[in-house]
VEXPA-580751 format. One record per residue (C-alpha): x, y, z; residue number from 1; residue in three letters. Coordinates in steps of 0.25 Angstrom, whole numbers. Example, Ala and Ser with C-alpha at 12.3 -4.5 7.8 and 13.67 -1.06 7.14 Angstrom:
<rec><east>49</east><north>-18</north><up>31</up><seq>1</seq><type>ALA</type></rec>
<rec><east>55</east><north>-4</north><up>29</up><seq>2</seq><type>SER</type></rec>
This chain:
<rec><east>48</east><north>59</north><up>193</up><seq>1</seq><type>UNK</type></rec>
<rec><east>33</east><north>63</north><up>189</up><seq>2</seq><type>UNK</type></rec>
<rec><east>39</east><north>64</north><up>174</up><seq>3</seq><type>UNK</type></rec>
<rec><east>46</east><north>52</north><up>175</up><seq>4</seq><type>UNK</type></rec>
<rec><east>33</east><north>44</north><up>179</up><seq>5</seq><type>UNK</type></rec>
<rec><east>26</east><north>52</north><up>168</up><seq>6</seq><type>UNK</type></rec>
<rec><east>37</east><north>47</north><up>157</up><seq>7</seq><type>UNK</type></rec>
<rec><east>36</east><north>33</north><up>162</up><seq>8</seq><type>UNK</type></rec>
<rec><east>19</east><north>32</north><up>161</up><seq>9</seq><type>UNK</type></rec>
<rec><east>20</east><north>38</north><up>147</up><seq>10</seq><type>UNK</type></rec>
<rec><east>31</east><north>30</north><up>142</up><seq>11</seq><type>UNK</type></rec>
<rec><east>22</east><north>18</north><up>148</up><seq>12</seq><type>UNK</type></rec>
<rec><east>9</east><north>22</north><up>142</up><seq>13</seq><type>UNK</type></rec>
<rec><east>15</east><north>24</north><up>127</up><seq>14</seq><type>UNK</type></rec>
<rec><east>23</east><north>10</north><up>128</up><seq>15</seq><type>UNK</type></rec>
<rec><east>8</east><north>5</north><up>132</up><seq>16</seq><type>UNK</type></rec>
<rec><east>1</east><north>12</north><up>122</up><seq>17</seq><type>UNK</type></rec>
<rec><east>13</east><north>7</north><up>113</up><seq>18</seq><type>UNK</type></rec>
<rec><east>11</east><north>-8</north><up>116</up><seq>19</seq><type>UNK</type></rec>
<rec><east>-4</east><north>-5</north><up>116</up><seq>20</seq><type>UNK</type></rec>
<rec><east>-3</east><north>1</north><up>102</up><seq>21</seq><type>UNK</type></rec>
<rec><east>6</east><north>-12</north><up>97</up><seq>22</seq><type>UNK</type></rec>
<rec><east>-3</east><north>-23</north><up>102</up><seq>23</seq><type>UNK</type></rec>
<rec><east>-15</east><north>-16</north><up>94</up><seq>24</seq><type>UNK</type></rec>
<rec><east>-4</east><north>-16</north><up>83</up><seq>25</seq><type>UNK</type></rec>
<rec><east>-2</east><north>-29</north><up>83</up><seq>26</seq><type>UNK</type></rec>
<rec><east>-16</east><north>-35</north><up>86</up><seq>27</seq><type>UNK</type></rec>
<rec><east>-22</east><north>-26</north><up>75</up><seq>28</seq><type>UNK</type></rec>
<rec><east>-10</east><north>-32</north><up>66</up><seq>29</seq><type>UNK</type></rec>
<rec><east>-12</east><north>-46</north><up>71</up><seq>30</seq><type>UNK</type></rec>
<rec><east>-28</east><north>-45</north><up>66</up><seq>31</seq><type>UNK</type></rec>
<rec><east>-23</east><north>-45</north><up>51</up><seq>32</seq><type>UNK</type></rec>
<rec><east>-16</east><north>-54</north><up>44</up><seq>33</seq><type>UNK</type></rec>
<rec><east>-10</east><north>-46</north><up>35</up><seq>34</seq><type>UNK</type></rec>
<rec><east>0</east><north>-51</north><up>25</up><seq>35</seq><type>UNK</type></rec>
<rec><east>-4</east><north>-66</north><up>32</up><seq>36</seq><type>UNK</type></rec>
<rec><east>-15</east><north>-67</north><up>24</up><seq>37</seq><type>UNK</type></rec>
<rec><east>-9</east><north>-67</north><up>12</up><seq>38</seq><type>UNK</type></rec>
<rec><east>6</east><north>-71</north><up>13</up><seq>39</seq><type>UNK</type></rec>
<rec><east>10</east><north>-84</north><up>6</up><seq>40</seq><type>UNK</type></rec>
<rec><east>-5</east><north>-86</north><up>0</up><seq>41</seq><type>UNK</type></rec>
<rec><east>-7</east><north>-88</north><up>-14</up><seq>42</seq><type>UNK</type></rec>
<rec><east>-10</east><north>-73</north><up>-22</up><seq>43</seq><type>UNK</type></rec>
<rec><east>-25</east><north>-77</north><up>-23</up><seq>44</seq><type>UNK</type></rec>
<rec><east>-28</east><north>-82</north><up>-7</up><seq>45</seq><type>UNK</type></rec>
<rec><east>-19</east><north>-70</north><up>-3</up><seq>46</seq><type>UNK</type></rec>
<rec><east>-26</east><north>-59</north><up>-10</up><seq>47</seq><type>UNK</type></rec>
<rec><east>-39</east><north>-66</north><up>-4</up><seq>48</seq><type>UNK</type></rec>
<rec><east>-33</east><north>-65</north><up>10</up><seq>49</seq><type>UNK</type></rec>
<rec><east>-29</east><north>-51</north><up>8</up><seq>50</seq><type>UNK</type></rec>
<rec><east>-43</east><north>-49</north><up>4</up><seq>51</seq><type>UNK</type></rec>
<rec><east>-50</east><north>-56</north><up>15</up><seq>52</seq><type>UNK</type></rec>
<rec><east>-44</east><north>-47</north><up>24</up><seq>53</seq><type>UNK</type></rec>
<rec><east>-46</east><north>-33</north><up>16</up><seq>54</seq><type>UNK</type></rec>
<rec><east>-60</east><north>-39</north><up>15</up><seq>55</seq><type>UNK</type></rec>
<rec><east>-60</east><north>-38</north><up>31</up><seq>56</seq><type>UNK</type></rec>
<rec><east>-53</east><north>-25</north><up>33</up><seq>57</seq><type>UNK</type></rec>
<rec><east>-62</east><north>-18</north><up>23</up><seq>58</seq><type>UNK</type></rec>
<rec><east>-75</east><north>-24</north><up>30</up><seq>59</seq><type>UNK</type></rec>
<rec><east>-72</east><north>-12</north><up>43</up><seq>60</seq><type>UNK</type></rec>
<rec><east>-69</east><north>-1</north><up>30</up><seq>61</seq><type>UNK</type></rec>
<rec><east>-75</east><north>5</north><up>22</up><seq>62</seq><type>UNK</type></rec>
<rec><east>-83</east><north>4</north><up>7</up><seq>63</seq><type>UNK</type></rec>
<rec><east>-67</east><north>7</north><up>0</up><seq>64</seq><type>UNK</type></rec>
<rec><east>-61</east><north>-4</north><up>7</up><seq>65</seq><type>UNK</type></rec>
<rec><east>-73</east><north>-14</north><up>4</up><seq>66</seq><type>UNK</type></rec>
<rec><east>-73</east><north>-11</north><up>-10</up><seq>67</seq><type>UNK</type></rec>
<rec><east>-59</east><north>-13</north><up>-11</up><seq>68</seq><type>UNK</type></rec>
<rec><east>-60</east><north>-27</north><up>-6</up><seq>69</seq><type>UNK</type></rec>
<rec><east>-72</east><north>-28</north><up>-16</up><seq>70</seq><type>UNK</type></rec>
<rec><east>-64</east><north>-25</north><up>-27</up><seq>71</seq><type>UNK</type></rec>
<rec><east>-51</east><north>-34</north><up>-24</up><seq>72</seq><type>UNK</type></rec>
<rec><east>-62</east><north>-46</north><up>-23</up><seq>73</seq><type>UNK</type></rec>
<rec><east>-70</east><north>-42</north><up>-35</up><seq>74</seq><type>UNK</type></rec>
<rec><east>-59</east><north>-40</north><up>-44</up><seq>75</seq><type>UNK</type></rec>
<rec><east>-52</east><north>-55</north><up>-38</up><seq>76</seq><type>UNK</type></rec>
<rec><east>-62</east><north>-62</north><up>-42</up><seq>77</seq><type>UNK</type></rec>
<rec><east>-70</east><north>-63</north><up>-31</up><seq>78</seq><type>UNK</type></rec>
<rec><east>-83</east><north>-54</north><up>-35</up><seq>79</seq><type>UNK</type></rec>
<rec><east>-94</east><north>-58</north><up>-27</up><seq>80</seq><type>UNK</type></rec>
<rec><east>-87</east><north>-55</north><up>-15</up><seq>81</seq><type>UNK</type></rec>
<rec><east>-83</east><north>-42</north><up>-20</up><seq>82</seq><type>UNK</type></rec>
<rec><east>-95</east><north>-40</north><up>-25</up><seq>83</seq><type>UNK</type></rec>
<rec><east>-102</east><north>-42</north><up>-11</up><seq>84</seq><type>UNK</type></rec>
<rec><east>-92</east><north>-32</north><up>-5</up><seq>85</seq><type>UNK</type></rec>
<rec><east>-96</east><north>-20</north><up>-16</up><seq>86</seq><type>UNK</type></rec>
<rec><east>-110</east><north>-24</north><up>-14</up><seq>87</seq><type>UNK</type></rec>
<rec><east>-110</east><north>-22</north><up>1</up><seq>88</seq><type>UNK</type></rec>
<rec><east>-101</east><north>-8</north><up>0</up><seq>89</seq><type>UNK</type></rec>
<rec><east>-112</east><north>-4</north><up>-12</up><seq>90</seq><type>UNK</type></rec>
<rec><east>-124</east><north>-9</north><up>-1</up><seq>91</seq><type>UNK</type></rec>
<rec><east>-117</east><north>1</north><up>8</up><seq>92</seq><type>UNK</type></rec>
<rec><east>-116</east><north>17</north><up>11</up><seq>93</seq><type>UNK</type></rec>
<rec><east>-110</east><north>18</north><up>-3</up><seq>94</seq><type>UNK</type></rec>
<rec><east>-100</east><north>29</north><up>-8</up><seq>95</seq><type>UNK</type></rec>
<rec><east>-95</east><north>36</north><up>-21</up><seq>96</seq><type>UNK</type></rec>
<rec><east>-83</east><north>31</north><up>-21</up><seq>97</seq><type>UNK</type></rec>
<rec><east>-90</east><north>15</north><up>-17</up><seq>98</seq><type>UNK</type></rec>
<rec><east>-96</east><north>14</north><up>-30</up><seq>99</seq><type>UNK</type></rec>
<rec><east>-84</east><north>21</north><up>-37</up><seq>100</seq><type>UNK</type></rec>
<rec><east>-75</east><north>8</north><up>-29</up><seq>101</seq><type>UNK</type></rec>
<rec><east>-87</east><north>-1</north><up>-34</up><seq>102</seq><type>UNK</type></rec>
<rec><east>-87</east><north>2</north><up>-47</up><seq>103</seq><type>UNK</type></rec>
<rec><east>-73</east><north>2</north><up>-50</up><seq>104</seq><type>UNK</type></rec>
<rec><east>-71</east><north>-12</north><up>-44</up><seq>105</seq><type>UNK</type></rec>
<rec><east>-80</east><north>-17</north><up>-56</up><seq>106</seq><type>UNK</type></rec>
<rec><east>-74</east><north>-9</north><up>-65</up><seq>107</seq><type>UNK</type></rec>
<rec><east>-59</east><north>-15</north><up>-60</up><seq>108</seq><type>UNK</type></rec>
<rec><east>-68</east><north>-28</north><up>-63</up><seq>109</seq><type>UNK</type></rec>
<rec><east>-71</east><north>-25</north><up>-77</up><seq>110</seq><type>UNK</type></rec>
<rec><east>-87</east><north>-24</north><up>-73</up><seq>111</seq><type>UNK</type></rec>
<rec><east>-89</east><north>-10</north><up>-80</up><seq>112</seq><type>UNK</type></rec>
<rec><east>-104</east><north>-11</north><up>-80</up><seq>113</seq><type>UNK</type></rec>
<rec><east>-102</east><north>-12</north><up>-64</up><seq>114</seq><type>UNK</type></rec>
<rec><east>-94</east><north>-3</north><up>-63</up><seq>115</seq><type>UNK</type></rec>
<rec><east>-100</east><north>7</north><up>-68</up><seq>116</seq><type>UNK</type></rec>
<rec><east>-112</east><north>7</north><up>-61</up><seq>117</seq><type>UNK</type></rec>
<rec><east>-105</east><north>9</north><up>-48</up><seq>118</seq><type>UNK</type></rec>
<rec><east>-96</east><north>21</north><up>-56</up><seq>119</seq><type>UNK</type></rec>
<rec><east>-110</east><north>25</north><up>-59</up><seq>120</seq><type>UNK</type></rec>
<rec><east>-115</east><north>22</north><up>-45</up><seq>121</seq><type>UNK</type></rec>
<rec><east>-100</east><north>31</north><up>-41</up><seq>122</seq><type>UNK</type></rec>
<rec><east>-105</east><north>43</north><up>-50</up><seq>123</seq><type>UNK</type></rec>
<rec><east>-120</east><north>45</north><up>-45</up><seq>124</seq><type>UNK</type></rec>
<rec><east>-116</east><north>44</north><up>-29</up><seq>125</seq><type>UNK</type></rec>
<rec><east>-108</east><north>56</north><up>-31</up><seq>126</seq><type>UNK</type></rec>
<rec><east>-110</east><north>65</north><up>-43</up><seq>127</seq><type>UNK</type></rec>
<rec><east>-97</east><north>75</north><up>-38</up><seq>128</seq><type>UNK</type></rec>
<rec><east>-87</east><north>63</north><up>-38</up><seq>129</seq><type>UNK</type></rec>
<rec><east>-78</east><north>69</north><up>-48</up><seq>130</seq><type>UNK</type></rec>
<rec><east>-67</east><north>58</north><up>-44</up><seq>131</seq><type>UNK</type></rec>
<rec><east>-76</east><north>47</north><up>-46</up><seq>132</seq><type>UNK</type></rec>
<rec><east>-80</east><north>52</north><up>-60</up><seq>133</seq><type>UNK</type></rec>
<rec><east>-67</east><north>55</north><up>-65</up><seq>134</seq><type>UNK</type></rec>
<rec><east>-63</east><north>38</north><up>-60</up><seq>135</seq><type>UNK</type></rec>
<rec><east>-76</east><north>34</north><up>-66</up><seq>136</seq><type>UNK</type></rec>
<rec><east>-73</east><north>42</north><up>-77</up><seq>137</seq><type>UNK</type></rec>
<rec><east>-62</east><north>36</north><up>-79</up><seq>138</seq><type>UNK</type></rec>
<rec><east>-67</east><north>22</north><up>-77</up><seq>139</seq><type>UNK</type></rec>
<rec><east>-76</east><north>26</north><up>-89</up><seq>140</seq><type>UNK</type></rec>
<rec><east>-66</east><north>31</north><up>-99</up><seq>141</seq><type>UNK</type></rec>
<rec><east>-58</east><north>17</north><up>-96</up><seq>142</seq><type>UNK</type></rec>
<rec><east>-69</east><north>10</north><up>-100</up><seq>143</seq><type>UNK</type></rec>
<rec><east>-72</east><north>16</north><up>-112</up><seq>144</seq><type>UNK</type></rec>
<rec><east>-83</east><north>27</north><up>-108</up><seq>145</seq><type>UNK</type></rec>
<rec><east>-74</east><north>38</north><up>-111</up><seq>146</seq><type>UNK</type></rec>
<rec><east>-86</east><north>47</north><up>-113</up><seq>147</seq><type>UNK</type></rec>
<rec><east>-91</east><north>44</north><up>-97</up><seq>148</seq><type>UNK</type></rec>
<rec><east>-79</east><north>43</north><up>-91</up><seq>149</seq><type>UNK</type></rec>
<rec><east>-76</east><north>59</north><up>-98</up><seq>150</seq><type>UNK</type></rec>
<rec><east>-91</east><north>62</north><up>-93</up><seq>151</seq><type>UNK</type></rec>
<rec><east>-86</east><north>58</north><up>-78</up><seq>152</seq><type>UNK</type></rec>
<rec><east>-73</east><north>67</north><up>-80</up><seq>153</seq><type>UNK</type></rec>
<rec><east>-79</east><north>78</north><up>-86</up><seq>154</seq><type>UNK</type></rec>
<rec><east>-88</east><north>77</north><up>-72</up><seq>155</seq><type>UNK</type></rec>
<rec><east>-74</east><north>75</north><up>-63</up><seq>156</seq><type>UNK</type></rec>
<rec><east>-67</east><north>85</north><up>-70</up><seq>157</seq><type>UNK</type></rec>
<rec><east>-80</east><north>95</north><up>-69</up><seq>158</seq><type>UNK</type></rec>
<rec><east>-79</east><north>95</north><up>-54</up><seq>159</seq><type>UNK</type></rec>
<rec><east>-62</east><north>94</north><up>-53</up><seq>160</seq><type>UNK</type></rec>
<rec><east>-56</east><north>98</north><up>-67</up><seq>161</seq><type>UNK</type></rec>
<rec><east>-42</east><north>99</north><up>-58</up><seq>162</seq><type>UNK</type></rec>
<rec><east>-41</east><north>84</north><up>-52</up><seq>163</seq><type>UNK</type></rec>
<rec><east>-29</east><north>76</north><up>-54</up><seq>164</seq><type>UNK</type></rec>
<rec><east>-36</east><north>64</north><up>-52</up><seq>165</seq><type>UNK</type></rec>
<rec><east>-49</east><north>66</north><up>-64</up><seq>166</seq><type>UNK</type></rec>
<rec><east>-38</east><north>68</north><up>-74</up><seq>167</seq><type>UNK</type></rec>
<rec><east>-30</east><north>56</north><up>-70</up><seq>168</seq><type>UNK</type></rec>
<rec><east>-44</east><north>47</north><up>-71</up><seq>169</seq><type>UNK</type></rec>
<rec><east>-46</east><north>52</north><up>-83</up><seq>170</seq><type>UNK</type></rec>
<rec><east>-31</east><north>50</north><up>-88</up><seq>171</seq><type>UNK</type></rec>
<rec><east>-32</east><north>35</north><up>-81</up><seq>172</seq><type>UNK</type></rec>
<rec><east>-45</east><north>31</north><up>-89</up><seq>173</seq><type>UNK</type></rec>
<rec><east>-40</east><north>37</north><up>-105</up><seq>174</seq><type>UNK</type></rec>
<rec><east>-25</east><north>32</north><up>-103</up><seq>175</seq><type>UNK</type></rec>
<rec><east>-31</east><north>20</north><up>-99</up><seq>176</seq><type>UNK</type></rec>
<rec><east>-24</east><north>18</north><up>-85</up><seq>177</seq><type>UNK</type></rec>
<rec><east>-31</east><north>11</north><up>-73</up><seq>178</seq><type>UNK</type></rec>
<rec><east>-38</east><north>18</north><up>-64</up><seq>179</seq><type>UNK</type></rec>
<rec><east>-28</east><north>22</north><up>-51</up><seq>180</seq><type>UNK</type></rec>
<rec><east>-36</east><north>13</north><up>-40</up><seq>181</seq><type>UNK</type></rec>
């Protein structure tokens, strides 16, 4: 009987911790719009919409979600908004990789004298980054500084002569194929 009673209080408190577990579910699904946003909207108020609400999610995240938002304004056409999100990550605790992200969204732009200031700004924050060399590297050699960006790989391939990835950088940037983002 006492085994019985014990089965029955279990089986209770997992279908409570079950409908518990569904209504949080549900409300926390319920709080976004999801596809609502965007569905039957023309492309342009669609994108906007999606937007908007990346815009919110990114504001509890971090510096890589804020600066993806950043990007997808600045590079629509919208640029002083993006501009004021890159300007309030770059007014923070800045990382490496921040100005890297930075600088590549005015390089996605075609702003190469902004660009590189911030791949500048990338290389003096950390002097061991051999990934962000072999990247910035490459960005270089794309854009016809073939004698920096090799500078940059000689420095990646110094430290990793065996990594995959400073190859393919450096494959990327003379065969002309878009950086893998």
């Amino acid at each position: 009987m006492m085994k019985k009673g014990l089965v029955v209080a279990l089986a209770a408190g997992c279908l409570a911790l079950g409908v518990g577990i569904g209504v949080f579910a549900r409300s926390k699904a319920d709080s976004y719009p999801g596809l609502s946003v965007m569905s039957g909207k023309p492309a342009k108020e669609a994108g906007m919409a999606a937007l908007q609400e990346a815009e919110v999610l990114a504001g509890n995240q971090g510096s890589w979600e804020q600066l993806g938002v950043a990007r997808v304004y600045y590079l629509s056409g919208d640029k002083a908004k993006g501009q004021s999100i890159i300007d309030r990550v770059a007014a923070g605790k800045v990382q490496t990789s921040d100005w890297q992200r930075i600088g590549q969204i005015y390089a996605d732009a075609g702003e190469n004298a902004k660009a590189e200031d911030y791949f500048q700004r990338a290389l003096a924050s950390d002097p061991k980054d051999d990934t962000g060399r072999a990247e910035i590297g490459a960005w270089y050699i794309r854009n016809g500084q073939r004698a920096k960006g090799e500078e940059l790989f000689a420095q990646a391939f110094a430290k990793h002569p065996d990594e995959l990835w400073h190859y393919l950088r450096a494959a990327e940037a003379f065969l002309g194929v878009p950086p893998q983002k």
